[in-house]
C-alpha positions in Angstrom: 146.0 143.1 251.0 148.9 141.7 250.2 150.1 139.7 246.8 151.9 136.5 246.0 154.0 136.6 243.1 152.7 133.6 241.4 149.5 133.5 239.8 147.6 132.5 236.2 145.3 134.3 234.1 143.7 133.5 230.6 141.1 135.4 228.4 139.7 135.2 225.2 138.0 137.9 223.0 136.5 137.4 219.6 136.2 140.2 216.9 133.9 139.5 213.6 135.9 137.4 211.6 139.3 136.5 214.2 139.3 135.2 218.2 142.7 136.7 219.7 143.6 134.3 223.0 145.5 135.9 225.9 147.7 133.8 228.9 149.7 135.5 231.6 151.7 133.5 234.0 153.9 135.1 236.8 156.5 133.7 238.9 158.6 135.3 241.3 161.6 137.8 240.4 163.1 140.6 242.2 161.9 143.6 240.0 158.9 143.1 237.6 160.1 141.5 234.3 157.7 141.2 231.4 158.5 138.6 228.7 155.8 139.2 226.1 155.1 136.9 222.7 153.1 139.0 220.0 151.9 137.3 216.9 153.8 139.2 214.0 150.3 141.3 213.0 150.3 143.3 216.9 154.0 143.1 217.4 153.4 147.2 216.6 151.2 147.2 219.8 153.8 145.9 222.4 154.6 149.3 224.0 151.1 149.4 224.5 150.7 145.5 226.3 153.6 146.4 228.3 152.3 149.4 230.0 148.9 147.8 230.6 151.0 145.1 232.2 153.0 147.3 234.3 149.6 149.1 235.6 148.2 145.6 237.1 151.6 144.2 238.4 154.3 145.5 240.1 156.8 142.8 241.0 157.5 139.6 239.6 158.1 137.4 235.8 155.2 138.0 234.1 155.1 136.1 231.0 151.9 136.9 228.3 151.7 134.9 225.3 149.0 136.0 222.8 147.5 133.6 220.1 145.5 134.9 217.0 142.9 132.7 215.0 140.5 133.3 213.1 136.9 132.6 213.8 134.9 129.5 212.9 133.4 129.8 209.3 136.1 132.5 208.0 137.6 132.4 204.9 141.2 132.7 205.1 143.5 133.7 202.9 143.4 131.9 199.5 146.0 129.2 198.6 148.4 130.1 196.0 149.9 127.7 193.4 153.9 128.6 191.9 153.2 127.6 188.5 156.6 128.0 187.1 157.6 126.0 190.3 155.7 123.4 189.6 156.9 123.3 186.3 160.3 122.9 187.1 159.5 120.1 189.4 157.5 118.2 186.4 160.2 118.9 183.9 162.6 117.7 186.4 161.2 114.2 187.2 160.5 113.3 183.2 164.1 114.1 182.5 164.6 112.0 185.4 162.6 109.1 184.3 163.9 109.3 180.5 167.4 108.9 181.9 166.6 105.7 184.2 164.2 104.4 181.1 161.3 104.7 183.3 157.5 104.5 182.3 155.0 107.2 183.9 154.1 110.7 184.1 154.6 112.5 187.7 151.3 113.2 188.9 149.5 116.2 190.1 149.5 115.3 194.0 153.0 114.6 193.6 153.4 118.0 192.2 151.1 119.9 194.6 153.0 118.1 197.9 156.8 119.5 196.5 158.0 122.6 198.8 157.0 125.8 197.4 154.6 124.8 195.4 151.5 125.3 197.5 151.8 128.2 200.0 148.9 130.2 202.1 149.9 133.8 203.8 150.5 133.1 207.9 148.1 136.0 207.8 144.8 136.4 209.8 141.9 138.8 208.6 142.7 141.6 211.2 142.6 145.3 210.8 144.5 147.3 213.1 141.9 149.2 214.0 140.6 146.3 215.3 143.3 145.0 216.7 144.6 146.9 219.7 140.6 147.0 221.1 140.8 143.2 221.1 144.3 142.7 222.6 143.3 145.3 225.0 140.0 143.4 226.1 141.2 140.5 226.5 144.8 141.1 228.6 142.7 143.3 230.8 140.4 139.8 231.3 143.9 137.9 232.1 145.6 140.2 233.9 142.5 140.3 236.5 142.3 137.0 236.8 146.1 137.1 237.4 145.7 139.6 240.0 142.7 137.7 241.5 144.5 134.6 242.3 147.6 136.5 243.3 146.0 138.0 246.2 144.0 135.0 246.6 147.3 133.3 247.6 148.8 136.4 249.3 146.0 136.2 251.9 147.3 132.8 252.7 151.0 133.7 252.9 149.9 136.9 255.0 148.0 134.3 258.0 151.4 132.5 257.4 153.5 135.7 258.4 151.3 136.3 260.6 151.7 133.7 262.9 155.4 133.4 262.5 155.8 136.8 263.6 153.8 135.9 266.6 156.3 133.0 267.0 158.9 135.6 266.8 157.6 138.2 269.6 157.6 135.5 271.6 161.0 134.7 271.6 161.6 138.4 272.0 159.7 138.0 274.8 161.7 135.3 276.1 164.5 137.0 275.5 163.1 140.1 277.8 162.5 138.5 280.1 165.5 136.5 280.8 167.9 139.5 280.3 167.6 141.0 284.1 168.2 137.4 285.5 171.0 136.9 283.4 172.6 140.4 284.7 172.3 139.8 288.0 174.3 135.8 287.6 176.7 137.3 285.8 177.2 140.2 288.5 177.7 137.2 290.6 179.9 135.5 288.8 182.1 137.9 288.3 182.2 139.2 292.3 183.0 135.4 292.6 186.2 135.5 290.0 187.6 138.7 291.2 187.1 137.1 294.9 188.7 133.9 294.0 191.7 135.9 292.6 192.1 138.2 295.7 192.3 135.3 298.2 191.8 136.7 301.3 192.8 140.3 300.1 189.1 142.8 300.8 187.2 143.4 298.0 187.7 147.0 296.8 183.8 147.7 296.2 184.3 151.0 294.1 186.5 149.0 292.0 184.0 146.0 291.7 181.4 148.4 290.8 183.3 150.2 288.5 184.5 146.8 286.7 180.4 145.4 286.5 179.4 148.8 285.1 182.1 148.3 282.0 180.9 145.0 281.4 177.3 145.7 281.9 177.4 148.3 279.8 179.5 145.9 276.7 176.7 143.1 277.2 173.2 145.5 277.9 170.6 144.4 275.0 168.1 146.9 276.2 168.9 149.1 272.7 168.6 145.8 270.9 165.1 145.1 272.2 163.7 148.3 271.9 164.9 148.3 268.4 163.7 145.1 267.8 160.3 145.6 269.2 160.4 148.8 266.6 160.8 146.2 263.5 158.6 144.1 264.9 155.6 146.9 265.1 156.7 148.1 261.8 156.6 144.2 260.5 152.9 144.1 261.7 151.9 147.2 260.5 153.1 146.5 256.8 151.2 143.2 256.8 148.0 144.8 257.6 148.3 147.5 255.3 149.1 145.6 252.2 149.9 146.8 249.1 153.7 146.1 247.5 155.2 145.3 250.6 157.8 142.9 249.6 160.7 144.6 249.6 160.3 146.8 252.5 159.6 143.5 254.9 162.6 141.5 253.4 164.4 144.8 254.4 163.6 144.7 258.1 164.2 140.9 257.9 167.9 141.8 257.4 167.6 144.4 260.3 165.7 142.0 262.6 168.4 139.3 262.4 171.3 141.8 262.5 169.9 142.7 266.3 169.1 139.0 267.1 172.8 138.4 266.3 173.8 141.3 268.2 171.9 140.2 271.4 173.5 136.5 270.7 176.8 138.0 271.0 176.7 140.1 273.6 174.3 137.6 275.9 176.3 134.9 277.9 173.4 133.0 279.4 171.9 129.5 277.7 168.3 130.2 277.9 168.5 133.7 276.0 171.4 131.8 273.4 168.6 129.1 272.9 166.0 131.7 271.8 168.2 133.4 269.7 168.5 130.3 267.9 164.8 129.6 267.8 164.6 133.2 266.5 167.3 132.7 264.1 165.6 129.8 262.5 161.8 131.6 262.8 163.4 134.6 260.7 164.9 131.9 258.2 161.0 131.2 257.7 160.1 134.5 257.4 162.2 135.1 254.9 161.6 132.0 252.6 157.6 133.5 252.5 158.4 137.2 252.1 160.7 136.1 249.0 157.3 135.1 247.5 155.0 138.6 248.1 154.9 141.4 245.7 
């Protein structure tokens, strides 16, 4: 089975005293780039994300943000009061008030809502021994999910190659088809050119042939559609087979439309031009979908 690059996963897990909250997001990239965002308290454990990252996904952004709090009914840790802050700040607005002749005493919510004064520790009850165990359970969770609706949408974009490579093939056919016809015009055409330049002087036959096996041999496509049935098997193949694919088929894209141009250069006849067009603009299509698999 083949995967999309774009998918979402999310999963919580819940120790005694803290719930640790796990998203992963991927979009597509051309290698696999992992953006992780670690609360400060695992940011020792990001070797450790990163690998278990790299084990589910092989191509693509993958962006994991992690999210600690603690759970419901936990204490957390006490507020503490800068007295000597505090202090300063009362001092401060008396001397204030003596020098504008103002009545009053600053009062203790006044004091309490100054900066510094009241702090708490960004700190949630976690050990580190149970810390990794909790990151690990619940990354595993999103990264399966992840995975899960990554293939889910690569099985749609692999009916969608699927039938595009059958639109394909059948230009080839097309193509195949057409290319004996459009020998034997040409043949004509040229005995035609060569008799309209003689006049009335005989046609030299072993020169004719010898001048329509040159130019047969400059404008035969036979190697092209041979190879181009080869990509085209080998196309088909890696779409069954699944796995990380991505590359490999955006690699024979190139070599596909470097033979369909080939053909369109050496072919003068309209029919097999027009389906190297239509092919042109199927492998355009192609391409635009393969961008988007693993």
């Amino acid at each position: 089975m083949i995967r999309s690059m774009t998918g979402y996963g999310r999963a919580e897990a819940a120790g005694a005293r803290v719930a640790l909250s796990v998203e992963c997001k991927s979009v597509n990239h051309r290698h696999l780039d992992i953006a992780l965002k670690l609360p400060r308290l695992l940011g020792g454990f990001e070797l450790d994300a990163r690998r278990l990252v790299q084990s589910a996904v092989q191509r693509g952004r993958v962006e994991v943000g992690v999210s600690l709090a603690p759970v419901e009914g936990t204490t957390l840790n006490p507020l503490s009061v800068n007295a000597a802050q505090a202090r300063e700040f009362a001092e401060a607005a008396r001397r204030l008030a003596g020098e504008l002749g103002l009545a009053g005493e600053p009062t203790v919510e006044w004091v309490l809502g100054q900066p510094g004064v009241v702090t708490r520790e960004e700190q949630v009850p976690l050990s580190p021994d149970e810390a990794w165990p909790l990151l690990e359970q619940s990354l595993s969770r999103a990264l399966a999910e992840l995975v899960a609706r990554r293939e889910a949408e690569g099985l749609a974009l692999s009916q969608e190659l699927v039938a595009l490579h059958a639109v394909l093939g059948s230009h080839m056919d097309t193509i195949a088809q057409r290319a004996p016809a459009a020998v034997e015009r040409r043949t004509a055409r040229l005995r035609e050119r060569i008799q309209t330049l003689l006049g009335e002087t005989p046609l030299d036959e072993t020169r004719i042939a010898t001048e329509i096996a040159v130019w047969a041999e400059k404008t035969d496509i036979s190697e092209e559609l041979a190879r181009l049935r080869s990509h085209l098997e080998q196309f088909s193949r890696l779409l069954a087979e699944g796995g990380t694919v991505g590359r490999t088929l955006d690699f024979l894209i190139q070599e596909i439309n470097r033979e369909v141009n080939t053909v369109g250069s050496k072919a003068d006849d309209l029919e097999i031009s027009q389906a190297v067009i239509a092919a042109k603009t199927t492998l355009e299509k192609l391409r635009e979908q393969v961008q988007n698999i693993e």
